[in-house]
N, C-alpha and C positions, 0 to 999 in steps of 0.2 A: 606466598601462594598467589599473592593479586601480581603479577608478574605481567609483563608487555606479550609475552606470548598467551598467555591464558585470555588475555581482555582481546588479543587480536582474533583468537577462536571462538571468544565468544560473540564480537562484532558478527563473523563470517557470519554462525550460524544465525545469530538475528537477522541479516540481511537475506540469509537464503529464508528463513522462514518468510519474513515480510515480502518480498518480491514471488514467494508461491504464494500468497494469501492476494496480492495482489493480480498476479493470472488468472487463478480460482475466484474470484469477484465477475474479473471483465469476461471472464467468458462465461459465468454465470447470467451477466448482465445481457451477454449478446445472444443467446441461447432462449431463455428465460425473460424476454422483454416486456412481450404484454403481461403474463399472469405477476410480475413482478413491480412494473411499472403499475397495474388497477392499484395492486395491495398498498404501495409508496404514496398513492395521486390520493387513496381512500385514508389513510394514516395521518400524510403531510398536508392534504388537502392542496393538492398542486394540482394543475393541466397538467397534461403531456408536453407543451415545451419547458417548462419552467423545471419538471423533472427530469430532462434531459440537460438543460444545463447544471443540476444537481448532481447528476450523476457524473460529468464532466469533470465537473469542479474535486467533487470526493475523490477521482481518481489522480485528480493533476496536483492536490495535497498532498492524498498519499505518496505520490512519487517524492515528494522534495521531500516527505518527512523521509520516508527510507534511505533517501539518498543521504541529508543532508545530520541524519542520527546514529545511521550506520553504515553508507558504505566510504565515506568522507575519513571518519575516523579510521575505519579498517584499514583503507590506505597509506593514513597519516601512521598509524603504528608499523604498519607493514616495512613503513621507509626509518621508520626511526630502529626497529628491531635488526 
């Protein structure tokens, strides 16, 4: 059952999930800045630029985790299948 096609669909869909949760953030982020950024700055006890490079950084993570967990491998099975 654990088969190269089954791990290559379930790459895929990890990868679409993760890259929508990723859109659904930034445009949550850019939409929702101030009442999001008080709530973060009142939480994390950050200024406003320190929480702009936080929210930078979480986004520039998330990309290489996505990238680098599953769409790396999608492709590596894609070529080996």
């Amino acid at each position: 059952m654990n088969t190269i096609e089954v791990m290559r669909e379930f790459l895929g869909w990890c990868s679409v999930i993760n890259i929508g949760l990723l859109i659904l953030s930034a445009i949550l982020v850019v939409l929702l800045r101030g009442p999001m950024s008080r709530i973060h700055a009142k939480i994390f006890n950050l200024d406003q630029n320190d929480l702009s490079r936080a929210y930078f950084q979480f986004f520039a993570q998330y990309e290489i985790a996505v990238t680098v967990l599953n769409i790396v491998p999608y492709f590596a099975l894609l070529i080996m299948g």
